[in-house]
C-alpha positions as semicolon CSV with decimal commas, in nm:
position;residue;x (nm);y (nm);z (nm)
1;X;0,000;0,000;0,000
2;X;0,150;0,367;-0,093
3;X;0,100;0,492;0,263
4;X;0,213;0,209;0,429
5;X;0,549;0,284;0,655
6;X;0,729;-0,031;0,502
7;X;0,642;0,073;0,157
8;X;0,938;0,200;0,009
9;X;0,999;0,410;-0,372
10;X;1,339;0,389;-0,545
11;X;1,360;0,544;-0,917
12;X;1,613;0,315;-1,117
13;X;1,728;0,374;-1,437
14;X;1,747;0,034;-1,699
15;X;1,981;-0,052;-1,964
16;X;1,887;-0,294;-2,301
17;X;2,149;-0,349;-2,502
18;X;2,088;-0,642;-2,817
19;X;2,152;-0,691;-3,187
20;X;2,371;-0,516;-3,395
21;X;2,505;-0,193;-3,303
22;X;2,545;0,072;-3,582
23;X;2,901;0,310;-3,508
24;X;3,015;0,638;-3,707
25;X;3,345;0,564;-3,668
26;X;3,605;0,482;-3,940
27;X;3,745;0,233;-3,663
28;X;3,418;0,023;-3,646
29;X;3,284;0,067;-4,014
30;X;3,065;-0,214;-3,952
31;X;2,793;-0,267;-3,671
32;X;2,889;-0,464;-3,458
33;X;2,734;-0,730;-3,203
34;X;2,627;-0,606;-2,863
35;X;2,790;-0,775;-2,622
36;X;2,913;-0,759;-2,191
37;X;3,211;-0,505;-2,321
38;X;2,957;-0,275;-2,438
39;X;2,728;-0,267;-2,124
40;X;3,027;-0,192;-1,912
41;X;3,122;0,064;-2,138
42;X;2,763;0,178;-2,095
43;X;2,807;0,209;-1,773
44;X;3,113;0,385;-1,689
45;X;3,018;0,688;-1,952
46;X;2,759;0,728;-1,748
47;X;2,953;0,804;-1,472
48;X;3,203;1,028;-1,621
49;X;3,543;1,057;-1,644
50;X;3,642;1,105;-1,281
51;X;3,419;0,811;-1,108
52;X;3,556;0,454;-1,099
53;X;3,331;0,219;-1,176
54;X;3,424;-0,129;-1,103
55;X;3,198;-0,475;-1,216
56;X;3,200;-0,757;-0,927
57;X;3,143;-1,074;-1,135
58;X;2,888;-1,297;-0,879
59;X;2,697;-1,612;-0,966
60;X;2,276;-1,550;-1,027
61;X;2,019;-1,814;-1,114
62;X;1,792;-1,504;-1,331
63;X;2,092;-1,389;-1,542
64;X;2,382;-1,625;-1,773
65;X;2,626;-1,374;-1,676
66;X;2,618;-1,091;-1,392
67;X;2,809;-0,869;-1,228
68;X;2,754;-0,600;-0,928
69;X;2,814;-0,223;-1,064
70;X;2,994;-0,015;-0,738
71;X;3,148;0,297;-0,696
72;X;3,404;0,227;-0,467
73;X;3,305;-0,016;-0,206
74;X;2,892;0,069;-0,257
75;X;2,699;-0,146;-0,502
76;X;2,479;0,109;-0,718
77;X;2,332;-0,164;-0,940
78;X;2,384;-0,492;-1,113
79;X;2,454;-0,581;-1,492
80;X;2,463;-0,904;-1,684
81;X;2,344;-1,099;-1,995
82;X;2,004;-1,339;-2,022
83;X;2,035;-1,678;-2,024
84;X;2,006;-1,761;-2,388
85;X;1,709;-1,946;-2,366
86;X;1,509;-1,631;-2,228
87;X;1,710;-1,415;-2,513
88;X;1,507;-1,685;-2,806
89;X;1,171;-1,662;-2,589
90;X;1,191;-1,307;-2,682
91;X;1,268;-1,323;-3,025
92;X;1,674;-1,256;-3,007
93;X;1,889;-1,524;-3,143
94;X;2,193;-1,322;-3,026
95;X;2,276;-1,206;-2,655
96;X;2,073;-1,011;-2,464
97;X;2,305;-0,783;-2,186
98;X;2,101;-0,501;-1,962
99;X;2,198;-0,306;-1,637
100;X;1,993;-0,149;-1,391
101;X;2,118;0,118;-1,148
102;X;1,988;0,293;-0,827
103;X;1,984;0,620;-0,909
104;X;1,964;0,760;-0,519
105;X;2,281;0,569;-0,505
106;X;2,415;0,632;-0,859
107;X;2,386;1,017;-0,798
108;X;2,568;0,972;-0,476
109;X;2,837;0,844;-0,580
110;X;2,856;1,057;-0,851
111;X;2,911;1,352;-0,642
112;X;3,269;1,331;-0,740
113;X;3,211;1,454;-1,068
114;X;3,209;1,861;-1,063
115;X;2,912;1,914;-1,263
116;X;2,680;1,734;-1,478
117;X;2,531;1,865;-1,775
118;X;2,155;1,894;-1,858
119;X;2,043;1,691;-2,097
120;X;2,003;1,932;-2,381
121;X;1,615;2,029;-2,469
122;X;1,611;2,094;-2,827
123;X;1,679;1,878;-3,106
124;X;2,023;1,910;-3,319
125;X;2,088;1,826;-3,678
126;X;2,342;1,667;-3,857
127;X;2,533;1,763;-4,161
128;X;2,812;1,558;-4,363
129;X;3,084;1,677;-4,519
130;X;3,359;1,412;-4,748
131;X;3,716;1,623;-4,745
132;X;3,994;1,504;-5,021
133;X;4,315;1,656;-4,840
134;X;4,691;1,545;-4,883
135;X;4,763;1,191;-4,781
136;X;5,062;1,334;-4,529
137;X;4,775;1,542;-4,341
138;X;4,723;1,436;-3,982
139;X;4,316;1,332;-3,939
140;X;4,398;1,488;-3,606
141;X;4,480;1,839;-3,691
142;X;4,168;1,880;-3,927
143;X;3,985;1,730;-3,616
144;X;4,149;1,967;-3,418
145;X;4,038;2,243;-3,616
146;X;3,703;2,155;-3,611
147;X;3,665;2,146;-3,237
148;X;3,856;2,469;-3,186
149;X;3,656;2,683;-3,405
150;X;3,445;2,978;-3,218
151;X;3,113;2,835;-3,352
152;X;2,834;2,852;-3,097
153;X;2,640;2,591;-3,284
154;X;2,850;2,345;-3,335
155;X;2,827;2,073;-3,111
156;X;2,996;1,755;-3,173
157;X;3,262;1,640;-3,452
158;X;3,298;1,293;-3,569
159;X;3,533;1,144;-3,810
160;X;3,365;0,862;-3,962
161;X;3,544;0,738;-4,282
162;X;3,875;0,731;-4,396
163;X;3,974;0,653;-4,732
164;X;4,251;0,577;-4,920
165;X;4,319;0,426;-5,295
166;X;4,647;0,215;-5,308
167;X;4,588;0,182;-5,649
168;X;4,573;0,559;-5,722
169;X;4,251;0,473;-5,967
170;X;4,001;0,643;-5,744
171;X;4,212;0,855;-5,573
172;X;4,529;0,988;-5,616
173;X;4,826;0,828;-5,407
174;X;4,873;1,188;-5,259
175;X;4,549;1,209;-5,133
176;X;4,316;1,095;-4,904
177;X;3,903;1,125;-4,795
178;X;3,812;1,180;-4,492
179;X;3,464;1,227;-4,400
180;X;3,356;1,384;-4,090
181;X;2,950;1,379;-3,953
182;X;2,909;1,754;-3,813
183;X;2,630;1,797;-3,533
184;X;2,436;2,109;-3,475
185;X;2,238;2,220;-3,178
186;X;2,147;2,536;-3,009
187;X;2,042;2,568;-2,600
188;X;1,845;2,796;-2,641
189;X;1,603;2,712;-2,930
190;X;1,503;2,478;-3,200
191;X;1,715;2,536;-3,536
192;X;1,576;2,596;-3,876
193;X;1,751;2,366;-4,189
194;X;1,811;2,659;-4,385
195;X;2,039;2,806;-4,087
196;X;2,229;2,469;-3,993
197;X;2,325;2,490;-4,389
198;X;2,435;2,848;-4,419
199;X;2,662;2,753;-4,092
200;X;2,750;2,441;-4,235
201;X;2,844;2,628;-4,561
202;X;3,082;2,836;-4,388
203;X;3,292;2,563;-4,223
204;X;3,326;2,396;-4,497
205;X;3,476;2,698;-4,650
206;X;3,672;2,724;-4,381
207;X;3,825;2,398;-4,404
208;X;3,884;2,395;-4,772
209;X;4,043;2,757;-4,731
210;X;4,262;2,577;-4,432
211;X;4,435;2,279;-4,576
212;X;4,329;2,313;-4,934
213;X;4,076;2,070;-4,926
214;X;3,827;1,965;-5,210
215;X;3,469;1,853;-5,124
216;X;3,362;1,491;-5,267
């Protein structure tokens, strides 16, 4: 019963992770199964850079695999993988790996951290952009130039594909693509298209004005 004095209310936060996982990254091309490595990793970006996060493997008749989540000496949840029987009862032929945390608990021992962000209220958009450059150019520095530019709308660079032609019959053996997935947002209100392209225009001048790129 809700008023009862033994009656007790604890939010938790729960994690589903299953299938094939789709990455933007030019070290993962593919997608990739889920699997326990992924949960942890889950996990501990959740709790930020300055928090260790440790998994205490422990044996559990519900769960194939499972493990306590604790910050420091405090268990703040518990993590694991489905027997795979229970996975093909619900339709996966592949693993099936969740978490669930306390968050009185997770927040708590989060207090290390010295701030944590809102999650951001309006939506952001995303603009691609393919960059032949010299094949001696470090991905780095054009990465590096993206993240340092004064652009208040800008939110998030990722390189995604890198290509080179060892051949030289699609691209020259000087050169090299690299293609980079651009993410726009604003705090303070919901962007149009036509202004996330007139800023995406102009860093993309930028960059081709920088290190002489061409756009593919």
């Amino acid at each position: 019963h809700p008023k009862s004095p033994r009656a007790t209310e604890a939010e938790h936060v729960a994690i589903l992770l299953g299938g094939l996982i789709e990455n933007r990254d030019w070290l993962t091309p593919r997608p990739r199964q889920a699997d326990f490595a992924g949960l942890r990793g889950i996990v501990e970006g959740l709790a930020g850079p300055r928090v260790r996060v440790t998994l205490r493997r422990r044996q559990s008749e519900a769960l194939a695999v499972c493990a306590d989540v604790l910050f420091g000496k405090t268990v703040v949840g518990q993590a694991g993988m489905l027997w795979p029987a229970c996975s093909r009862e619900l339709g996966w032929e592949s693993g099936v790996f969740l978490a669930e945390l306390d968050l009185a608990k997770w927040m708590k021992g989060a207090d290390a951290l010295d701030f944590v962000e809102a999650l951001p209220r309006y939506p952001a958009m995303s603009r691609d952009v393919a960059l032949e450059v010299a094949a001696d150019l470090p991905a780095g520095d054009v990465g590096e130039f993206l993240s340092g530019m004064q652009e208040p709308l800008l939110d998030e660079v990722l390189l995604f594909d890198l290509f080179q032609d060892p051949t030289g019959e699609k691209l020259a053996l000087d050169r090299k693509s690299l293609a980079y997935s651009l993410t726009y947002r604003s705090r303070e209100r919901t962007l149009t298209a036509e202004e996330v392209d007139a800023v995406h225009r102009g860093i993309v001048e930028r960059l081709v004005n920088k290190f002489g790129a061409r756009i593919r």
